[in-house]
MINU-547299 format. One record per residue (C-alpha): residue number from 1; x, y, z. Coordinates in Angstrom, 3 decimals. Layout:
BEGIN
resi=NUM, u=X, v=Y, w=Z
...
// end
This chain:
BEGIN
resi=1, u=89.892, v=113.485, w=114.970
resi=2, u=88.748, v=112.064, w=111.771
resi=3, u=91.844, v=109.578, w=110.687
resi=4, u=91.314, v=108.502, w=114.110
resi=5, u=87.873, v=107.903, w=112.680
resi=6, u=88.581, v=106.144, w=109.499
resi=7, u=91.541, v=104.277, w=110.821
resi=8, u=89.040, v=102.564, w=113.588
resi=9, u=86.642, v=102.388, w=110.784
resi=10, u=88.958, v=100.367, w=108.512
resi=11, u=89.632, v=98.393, w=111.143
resi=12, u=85.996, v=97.542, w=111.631
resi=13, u=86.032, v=96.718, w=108.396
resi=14, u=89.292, v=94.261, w=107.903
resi=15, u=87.912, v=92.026, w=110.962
resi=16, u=84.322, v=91.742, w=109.439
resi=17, u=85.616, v=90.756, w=105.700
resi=18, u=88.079, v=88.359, w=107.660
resi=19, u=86.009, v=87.165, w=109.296
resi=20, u=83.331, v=86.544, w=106.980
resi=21, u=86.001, v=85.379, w=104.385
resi=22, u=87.496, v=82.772, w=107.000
resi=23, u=83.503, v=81.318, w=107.280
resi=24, u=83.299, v=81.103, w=103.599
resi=25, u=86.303, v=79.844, w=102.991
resi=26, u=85.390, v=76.773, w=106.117
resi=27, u=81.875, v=76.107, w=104.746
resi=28, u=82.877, v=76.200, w=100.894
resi=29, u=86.067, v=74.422, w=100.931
resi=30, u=86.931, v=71.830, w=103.531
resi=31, u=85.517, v=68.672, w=105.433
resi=32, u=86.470, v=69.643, w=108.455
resi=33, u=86.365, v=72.383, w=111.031
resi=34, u=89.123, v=74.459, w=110.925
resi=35, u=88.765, v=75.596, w=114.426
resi=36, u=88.478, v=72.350, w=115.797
resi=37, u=92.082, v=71.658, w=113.746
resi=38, u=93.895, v=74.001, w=115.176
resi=39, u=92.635, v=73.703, w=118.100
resi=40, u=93.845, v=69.779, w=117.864
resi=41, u=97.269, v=71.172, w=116.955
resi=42, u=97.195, v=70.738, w=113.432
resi=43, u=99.986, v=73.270, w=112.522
resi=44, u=99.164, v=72.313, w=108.699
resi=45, u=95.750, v=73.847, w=108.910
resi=46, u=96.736, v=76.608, w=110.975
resi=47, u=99.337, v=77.683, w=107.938
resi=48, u=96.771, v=77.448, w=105.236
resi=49, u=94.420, v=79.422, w=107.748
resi=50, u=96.837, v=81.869, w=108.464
resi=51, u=97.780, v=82.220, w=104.542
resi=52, u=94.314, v=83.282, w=104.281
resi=53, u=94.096, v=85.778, w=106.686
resi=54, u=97.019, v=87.581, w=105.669
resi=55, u=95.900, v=87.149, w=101.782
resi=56, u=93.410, v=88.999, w=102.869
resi=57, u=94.031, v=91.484, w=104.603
resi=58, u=96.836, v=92.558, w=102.085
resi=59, u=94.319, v=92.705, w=99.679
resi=60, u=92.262, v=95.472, w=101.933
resi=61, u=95.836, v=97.092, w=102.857
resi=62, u=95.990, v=98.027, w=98.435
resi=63, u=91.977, v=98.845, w=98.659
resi=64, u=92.472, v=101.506, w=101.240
resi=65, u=95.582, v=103.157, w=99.640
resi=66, u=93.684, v=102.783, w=96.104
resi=67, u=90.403, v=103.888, w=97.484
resi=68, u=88.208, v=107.102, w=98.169
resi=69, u=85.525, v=105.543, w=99.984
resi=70, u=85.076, v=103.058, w=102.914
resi=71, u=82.742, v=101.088, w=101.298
resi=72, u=85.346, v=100.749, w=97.926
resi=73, u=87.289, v=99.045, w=100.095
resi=74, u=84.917, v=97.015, w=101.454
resi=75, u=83.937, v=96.162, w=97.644
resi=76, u=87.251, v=95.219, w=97.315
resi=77, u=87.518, v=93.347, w=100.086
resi=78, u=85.087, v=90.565, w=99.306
resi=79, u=86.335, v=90.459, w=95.753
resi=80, u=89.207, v=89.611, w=97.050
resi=81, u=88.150, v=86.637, w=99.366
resi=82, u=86.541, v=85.443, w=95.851
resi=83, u=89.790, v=85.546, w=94.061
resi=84, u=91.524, v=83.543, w=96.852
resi=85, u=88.543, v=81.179, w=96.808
resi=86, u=88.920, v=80.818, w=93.080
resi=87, u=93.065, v=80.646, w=93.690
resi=88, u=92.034, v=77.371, w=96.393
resi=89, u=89.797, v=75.797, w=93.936
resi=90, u=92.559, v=76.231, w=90.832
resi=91, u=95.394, v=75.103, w=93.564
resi=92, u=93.442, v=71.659, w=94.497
resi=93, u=92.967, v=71.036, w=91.019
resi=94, u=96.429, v=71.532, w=89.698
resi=95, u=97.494, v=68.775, w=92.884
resi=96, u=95.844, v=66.361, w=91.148
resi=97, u=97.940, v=63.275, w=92.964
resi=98, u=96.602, v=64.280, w=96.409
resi=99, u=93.977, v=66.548, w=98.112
resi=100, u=94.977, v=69.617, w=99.207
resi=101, u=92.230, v=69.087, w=102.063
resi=102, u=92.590, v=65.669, w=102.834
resi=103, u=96.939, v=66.850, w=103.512
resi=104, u=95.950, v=69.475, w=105.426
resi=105, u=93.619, v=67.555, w=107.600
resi=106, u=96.147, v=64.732, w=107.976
resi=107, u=98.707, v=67.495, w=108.933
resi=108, u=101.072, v=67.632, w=106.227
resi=109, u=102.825, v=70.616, w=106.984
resi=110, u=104.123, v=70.947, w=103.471
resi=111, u=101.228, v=71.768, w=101.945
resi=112, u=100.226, v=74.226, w=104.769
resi=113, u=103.056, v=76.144, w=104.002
resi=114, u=102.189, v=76.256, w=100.082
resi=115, u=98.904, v=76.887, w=100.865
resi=116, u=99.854, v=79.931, w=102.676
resi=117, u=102.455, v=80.868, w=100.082
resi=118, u=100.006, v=80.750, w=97.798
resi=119, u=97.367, v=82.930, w=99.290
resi=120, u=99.596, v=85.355, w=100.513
resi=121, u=101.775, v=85.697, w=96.780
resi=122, u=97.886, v=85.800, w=94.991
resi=123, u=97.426, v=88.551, w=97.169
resi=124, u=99.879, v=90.805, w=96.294
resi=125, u=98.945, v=89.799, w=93.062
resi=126, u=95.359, v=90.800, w=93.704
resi=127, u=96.350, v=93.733, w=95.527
resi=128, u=98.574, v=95.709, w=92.791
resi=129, u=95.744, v=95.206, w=90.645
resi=130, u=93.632, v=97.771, w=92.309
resi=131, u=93.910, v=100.973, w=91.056
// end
């Protein structure tokens, strides 16, 4: 019974630090409500949202092969949603001829999908890191 156990307990923990990274990452980083985005259709936001996500939660997937505990991995976790915050902040200031937010808002699916590509290759980056 107890991987049973842990497994639902991981997952516990991969939708709270999702979760909680997705609110950080809206109240930190953009203008608008990402929510209200997608909801509009804006596949541009929905990309860079769904780059996040997975970042994310490949980050946890290398904390809980790397770690002993439940709450390493939950460590882990939210250093990981800082890295990809720090990886957003570095990848609006190397686009220095346009905002990476203002794109996204307008719908530019182009930089959706290298916002995603960059969350999700930081990631792995990130994640074979832990050890």
């Amino acid at each position: 019974m107890e991987p049973f156990l842990y497994t639902f307990l991981y997952f516990i923990v991969a939708i709270v630090v999702v979760v909680i990274g997705l609110v950080i990452f809206e109240v930190v980083t953009t203008k608008y409500k990402d929510w209200h985005e997608i909801n509009q259709g804006n596949t541009a936001v929905a990309l860079s949202i769904a780059g996040k996500v997975i970042g994310i939660c490949i980050i946890l997937s290398f904390a809980i092969y790397h770690s002993i505990e439940l709450v390493e991995t939950l460590i882990w976790g939210a250093y990981g949603v800082l890295l990809q915050l720090v990886a957003y902040f570095i990848f609006e200031g190397i686009t220095r001829k346009f905002s990476v937010e203002k794109q996204l808002k307008e719908g530019n699916v182009a930089v959706g999908i290298v916002s995603m590509a960059v969350s999700i290759g930081l990631a792995f980056v990130i994640g074979a890191s832990i050890t």
